[in-house]
Structures are given as C-alpha cells and as structure tokens.
N, C-alpha and C positions, 0 to 999 in steps of 0.2 A: 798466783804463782806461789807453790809451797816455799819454796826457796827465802823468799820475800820476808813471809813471815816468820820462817824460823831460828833463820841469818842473820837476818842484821836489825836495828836498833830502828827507833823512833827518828825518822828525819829533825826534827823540833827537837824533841829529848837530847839529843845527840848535839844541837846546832848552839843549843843555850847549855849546854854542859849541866842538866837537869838529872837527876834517876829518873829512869824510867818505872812507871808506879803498875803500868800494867800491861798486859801481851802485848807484842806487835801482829796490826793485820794490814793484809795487804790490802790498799787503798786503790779502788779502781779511778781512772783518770779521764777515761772515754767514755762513759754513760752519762744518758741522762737522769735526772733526778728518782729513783728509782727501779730504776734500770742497771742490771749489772754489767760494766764494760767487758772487754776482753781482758783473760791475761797475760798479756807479755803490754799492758800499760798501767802497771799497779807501782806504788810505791810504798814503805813501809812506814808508817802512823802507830803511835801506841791505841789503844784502843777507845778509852774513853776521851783524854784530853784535849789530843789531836786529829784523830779520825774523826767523831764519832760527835759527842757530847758539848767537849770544851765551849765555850765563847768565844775560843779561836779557835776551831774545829775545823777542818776541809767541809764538813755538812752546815755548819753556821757560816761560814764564810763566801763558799761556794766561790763563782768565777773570784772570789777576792784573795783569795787563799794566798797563791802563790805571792800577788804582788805586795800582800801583806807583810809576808816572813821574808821578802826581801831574796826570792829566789827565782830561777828560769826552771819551768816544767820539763823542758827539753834537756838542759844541761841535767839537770838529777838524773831525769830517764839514759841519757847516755851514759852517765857515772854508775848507775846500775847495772846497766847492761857490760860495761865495762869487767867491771865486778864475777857478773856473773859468768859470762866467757872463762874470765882467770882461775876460777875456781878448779879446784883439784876432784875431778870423779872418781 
C-alpha cells in the first residue's frame, strides 16, 4: 500500500524515538518467506534496519518480530487502518 510508505514513519524508529536513516517500505505481514503478501496487511519499516537487514529486522527475526519489540500485530494493523480511514482525500 502506497499510502504506508509514503505517510508514515518506521514503526521501531518511531517506537524508540530514533531518526529514521532510511525510506519507509511497506512491510507485508501475510506471506510466506518469499512470497509477497497481500496489501491491505503491510506495515511501515524503515528499510534497512527494521525491515529488511538489521539484526532485529522483521526478515531476521521472523514469527519473533512482534513479540520481540513488545507489540500485538493486530493492534498496529487496526491503528493503521484507523489511520487510514481518517485521512483527508
């Protein structure tokens, strides 16, 4: 979802009060390990540290991710979708 990435900030970046060092991409939720999920279950990751790369990475961490950083997948996804509804077209 464009929206995702263009909008809003690094979940992580954002959670730790960190700058964010690089884009945000939409982070798919529902696929398997190379597989690209749907999107309307994407959330926003900076690209390298948290998506993608980091050592605590959604892709390094895998099923660990969430209960790592101490958050519910579902609660984000409805705080987004929240979000998104509100927004001004």
């Amino acid at each position: 979802m464009v929206w995702v990435s263009t909008t809003q900030r690094c979940l992580i970046c954002e959670m730790l009060g960190e700058r964010q060092e690089t884009r945000t991409e939409s982070a798919h939720l529902n696929g398997t390990t190379g597989a690209k999920g749907s999107n309307w279950y994407v959330v926003p990751l900076c690209a390298w540290e948290h998506h993608q790369h980091g050592k605590f990475s959604e892709h390094a961490l895998q099923g660990e991710f969430w209960s790592f950083w101490g958050m519910d997948k579902d609660t984000v996804l409805c705080g987004l979708w929240e979000k998104f509804k509100a927004r001004k077209t």
